[in-house]
C-alpha positions in Angstrom: -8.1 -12.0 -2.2 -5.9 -9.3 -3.6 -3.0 -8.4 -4.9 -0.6 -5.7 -3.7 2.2 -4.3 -5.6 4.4 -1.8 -4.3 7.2 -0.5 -5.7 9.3 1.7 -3.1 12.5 2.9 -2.5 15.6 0.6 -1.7 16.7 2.4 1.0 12.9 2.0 3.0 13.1 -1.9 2.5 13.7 -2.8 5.5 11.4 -0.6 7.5 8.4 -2.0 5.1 9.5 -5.5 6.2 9.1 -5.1 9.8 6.2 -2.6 9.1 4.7 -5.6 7.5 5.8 -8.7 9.7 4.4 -6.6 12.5 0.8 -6.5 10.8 1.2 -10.3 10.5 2.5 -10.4 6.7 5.2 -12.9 6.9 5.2 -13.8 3.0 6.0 -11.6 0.0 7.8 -11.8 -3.0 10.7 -8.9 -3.6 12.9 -8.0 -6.5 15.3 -5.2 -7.6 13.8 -3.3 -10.4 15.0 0.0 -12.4 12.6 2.6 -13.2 11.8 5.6 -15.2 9.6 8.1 -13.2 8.1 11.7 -13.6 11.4 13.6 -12.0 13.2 14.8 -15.3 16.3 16.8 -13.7 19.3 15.3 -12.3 20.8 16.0 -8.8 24.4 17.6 -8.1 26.2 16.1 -5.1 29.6 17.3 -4.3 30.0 19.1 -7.7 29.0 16.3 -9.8 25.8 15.9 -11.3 23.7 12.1 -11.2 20.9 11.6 -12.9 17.8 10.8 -11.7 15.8 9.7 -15.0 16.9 6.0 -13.8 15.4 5.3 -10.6 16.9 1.9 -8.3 13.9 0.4 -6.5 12.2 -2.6 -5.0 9.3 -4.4 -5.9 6.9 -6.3 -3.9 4.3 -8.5 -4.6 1.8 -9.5 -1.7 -1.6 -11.5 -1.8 -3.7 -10.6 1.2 -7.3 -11.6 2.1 -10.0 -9.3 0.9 -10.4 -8.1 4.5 -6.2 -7.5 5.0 -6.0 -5.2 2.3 -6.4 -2.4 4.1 -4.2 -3.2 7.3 -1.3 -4.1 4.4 -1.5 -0.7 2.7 -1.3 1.5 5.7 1.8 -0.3 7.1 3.3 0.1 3.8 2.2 3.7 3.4 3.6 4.8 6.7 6.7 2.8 6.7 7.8 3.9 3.0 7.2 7.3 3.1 9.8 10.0 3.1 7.7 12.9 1.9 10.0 13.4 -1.5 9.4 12.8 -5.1 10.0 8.9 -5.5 8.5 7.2 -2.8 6.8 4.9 -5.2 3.2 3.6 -6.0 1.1 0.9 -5.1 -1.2 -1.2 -7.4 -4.4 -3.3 -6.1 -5.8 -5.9 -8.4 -8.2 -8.2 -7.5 -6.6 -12.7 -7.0 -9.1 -14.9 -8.5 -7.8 -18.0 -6.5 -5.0 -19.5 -5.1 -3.4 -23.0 -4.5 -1.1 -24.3 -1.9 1.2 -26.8 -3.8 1.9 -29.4 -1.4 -1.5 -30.0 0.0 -3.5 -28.7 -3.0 -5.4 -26.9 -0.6 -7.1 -23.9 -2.6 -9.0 -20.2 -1.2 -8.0 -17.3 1.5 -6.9 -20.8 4.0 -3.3 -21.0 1.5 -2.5 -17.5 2.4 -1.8 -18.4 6.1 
């Protein structure tokens, strides 16, 4: 099994969630995070300058199957991307095991 983390930009949330239901990920884990990322210069909009040292985003957190790592990656690749600075990153790591809680059924079969 493994672990995906993405973290991408708020405004694309909603396009990786389809992306992703589409593929047949139906459960994920989310949350609002701030960030610091390599873009040192502010932005002007309108005559006043923002900063852009801060960076709003979202986090997700998906355990796949070995062989749905792939599959998940692309539709969040393509779905997330704008082509600027601060699209975000994704992280792989490697799930040992996993338990379903209610029927303390354990492997890839609690992912489904």
């Amino acid at each position: 099994m493994k672990k995906i983390e993405a973290i991408i930009r708020k405004s694309k949330y909603r396009e990786v969630k389809e992306a992703l239901h589409t593929v047949g990920v139906n459960f994920f884990s989310y949350w609002d995070v701030t960030g610091v990322g390599n873009e040192k210069e502010g932005h002007v909009y309108r005559g006043i300058s923002y900063s852009t040292s801060d960076i709003q985003r979202r986090f997700l957190s998906i355990v796949v199957n070995d062989d749905f790592e792939k599959t998940t990656i692309d539709a969040i690749l393509k779905s997330a991307a704008t082509g600027d600075v601060g699209d975000g990153k994704i992280f792989v790591s490697d799930i040992k095991e996993s338990y379903r809680i209610r029927t303390g059924e354990k492997g890839g079969v609690t992912l489904k």
